[in-house]
N, C-alpha and C positions, 0 to 999 in steps of 0.2 A: 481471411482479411482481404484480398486480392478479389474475389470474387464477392466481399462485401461495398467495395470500392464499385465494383462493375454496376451491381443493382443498385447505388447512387446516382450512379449517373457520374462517376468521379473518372472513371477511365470509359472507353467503348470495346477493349478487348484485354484478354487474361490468357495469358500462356503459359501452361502448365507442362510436367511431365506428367503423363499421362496415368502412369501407374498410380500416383498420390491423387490422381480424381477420385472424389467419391463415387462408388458404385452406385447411387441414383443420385444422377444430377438434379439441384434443383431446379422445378418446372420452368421456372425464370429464365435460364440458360437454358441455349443451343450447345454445342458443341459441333463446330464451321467445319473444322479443317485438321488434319493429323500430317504434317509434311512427310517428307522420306524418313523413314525407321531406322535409326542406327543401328548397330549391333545389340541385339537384345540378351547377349550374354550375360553370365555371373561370372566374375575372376576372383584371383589371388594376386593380393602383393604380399609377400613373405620377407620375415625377418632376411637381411643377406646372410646371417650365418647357417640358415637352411636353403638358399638358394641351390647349392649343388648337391645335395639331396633328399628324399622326402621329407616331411616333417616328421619331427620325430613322435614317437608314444606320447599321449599325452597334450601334446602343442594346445597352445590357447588360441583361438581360432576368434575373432572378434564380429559378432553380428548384432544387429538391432531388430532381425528378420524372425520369426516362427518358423515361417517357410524356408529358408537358409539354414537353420537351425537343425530343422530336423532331416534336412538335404544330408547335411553335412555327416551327418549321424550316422544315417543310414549311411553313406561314403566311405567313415572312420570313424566307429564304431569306440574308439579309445581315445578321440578329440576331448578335447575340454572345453565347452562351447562358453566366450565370455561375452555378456551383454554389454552391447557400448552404443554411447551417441553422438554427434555430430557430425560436422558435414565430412565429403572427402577427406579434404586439407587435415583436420582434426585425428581421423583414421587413421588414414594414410603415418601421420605421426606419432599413433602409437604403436605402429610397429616400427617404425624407426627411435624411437626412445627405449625400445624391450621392454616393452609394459606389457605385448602381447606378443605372439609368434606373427602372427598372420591375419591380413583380415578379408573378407568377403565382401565385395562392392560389385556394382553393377559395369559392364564395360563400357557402355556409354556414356555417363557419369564420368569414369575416368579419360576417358578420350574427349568429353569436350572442352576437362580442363587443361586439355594439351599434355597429359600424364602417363601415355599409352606407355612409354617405357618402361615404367614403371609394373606394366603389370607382369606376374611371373607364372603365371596359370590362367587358362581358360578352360571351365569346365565345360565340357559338353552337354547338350540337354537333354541327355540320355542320363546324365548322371544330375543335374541340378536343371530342373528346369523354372526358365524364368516364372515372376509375376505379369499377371496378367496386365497386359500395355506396356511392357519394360521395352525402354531405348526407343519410346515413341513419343513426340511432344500433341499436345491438344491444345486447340484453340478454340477459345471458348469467347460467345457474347450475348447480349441480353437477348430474349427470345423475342419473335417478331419484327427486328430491321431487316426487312429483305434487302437494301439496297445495302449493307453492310454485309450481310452473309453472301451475295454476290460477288463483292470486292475480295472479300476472305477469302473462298472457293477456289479461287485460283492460286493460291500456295497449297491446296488440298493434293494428297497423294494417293488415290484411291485403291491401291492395292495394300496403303498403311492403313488407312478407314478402315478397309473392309477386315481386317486383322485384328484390329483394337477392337473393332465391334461386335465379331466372333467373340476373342477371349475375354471381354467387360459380359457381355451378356452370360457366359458362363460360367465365370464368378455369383454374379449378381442372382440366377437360378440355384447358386449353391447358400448364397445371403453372405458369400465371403467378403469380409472384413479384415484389417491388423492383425485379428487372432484367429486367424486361419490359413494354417498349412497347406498352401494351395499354389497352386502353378499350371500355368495357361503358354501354350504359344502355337501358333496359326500362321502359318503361309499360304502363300500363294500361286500356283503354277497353272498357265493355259487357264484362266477362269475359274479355278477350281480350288477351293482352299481346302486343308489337312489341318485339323485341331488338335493339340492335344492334349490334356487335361491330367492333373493330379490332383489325389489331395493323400495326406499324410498324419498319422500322429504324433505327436510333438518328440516323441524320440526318433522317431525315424524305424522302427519295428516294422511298423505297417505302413502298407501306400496300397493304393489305386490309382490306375493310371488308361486311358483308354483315349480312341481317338477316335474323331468322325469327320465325314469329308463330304461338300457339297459344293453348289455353284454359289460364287460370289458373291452374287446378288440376295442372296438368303444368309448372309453374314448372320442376320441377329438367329436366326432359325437354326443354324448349326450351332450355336455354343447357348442355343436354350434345351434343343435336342441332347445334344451331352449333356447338360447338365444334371439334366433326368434321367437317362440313363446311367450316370453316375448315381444319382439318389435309390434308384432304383436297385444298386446293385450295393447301397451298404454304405455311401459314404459319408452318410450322414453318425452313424454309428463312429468313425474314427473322426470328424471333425469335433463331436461334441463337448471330449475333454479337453479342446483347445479354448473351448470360449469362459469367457469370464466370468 
């Protein structure tokens, strides 16, 4: 809708989280600017009656994710994984209502609605790793105003670009969509970005996971290179019973 506005001519810019961009923008749009990356973590807000400690056998673990899903699984293996929707606030409420134990939300998401306290786990991304562009915003506008993409450019953070553009392009070489168990995340250090790529079957039995590391500049080149060395090595075979 937001970016049906944009190609009217009804707005001149759309700001997105970056993750909910579709993996191929349409030709219309640019995509200006990615400001600084919040924390691209996945957390826990848990029931308080399992606050002090684990969750127990069984717990209903609330997600809307494939990839969370099957995270979680492989994680705890005896979770009860429950499909839910709406925003934070929504979430957030059922596990304060005890409809579910616990639910899995993005950290940034919860910290920009001022909520951090709230969270009672941060998984590492050794153990969950994010979607590809999580805790990054995009800024997107019609293709062709240079004199607009110039003004935009300067909220640009080029060490968040060059991140987003690695793990969207390795997505996008995987054809990942909603229904793929898939997880991306990309840093930065001295010039030099480290990728690293998953993907998963929807129970979490199997994953592949691999990493590749180049200069910044060749952002789209490192997370096309993964992406085929991931294909290459099978992952197309565990994505395939996630699609529809």
């Amino acid at each position: 809708m937001i970016d049906r506005a944009l190609l009217r001519g009804d707005v001149d810019l759309a700001v997105h989280s970056a993750k909910d961009l579709p993996i191929e923008l349409d030709r219309r749009i640019d995509l200006l600017a990615c400001p600084r990356r919040a924390d691209p973590r996945d957390c826990l807000v848990v029931a308080p009656e399992h606050r002090a400690s684990p969750l127990p056998r069984g717990a209903r673990v609330g997600t809307s994710s494939l990839r969370r899903r099957a995270q979680l699984l492989r994680w705890r293996a005896d979770l009860t994984v429950a499909e839910i929707r709406g925003n934070v606030d929504t979430r957030i409420g059922l596990v304060r209502s005890g409809a579910i134990d616990a639910v899995v939300l993005a950290v940034a998401g919860v910290s920009r609605l001022g909520r951090t306290g709230e969270i009672d786990y941060i998984f590492p991304s050794a153990t969950v790793l994010p979607a590809p562009a999580q805790g990054a915003l995009a800024v997107v506008a019609r293709a062709g105003d240079s004199r607009l993409a110039s003004a935009v450019r300067r909220i640009d953070h080029p060490a968040t670009h060059a991140c987003v553009t690695a793990e969207r392009t390795f997505a996008a070489t995987l054809g990942g969509d909603c229904w793929v168990p898939l997880g991306a995340l990309a840093t930065l250090r001295e010039r030099t970005i480290s990728l690293v790529g998953e993907v998963l079957t929807p129970d979490g039995r199997m994953s592949l996971r691999l990493r590749r590391r180049g200069p910044a500049s060749d952002a789209e080149g490192i997370g096309s290179r993964l992406g085929k060395e991931m294909l290459d090595q099978g992952a197309l075979a565990l994505l395939s019973p996630s699609r529809p």
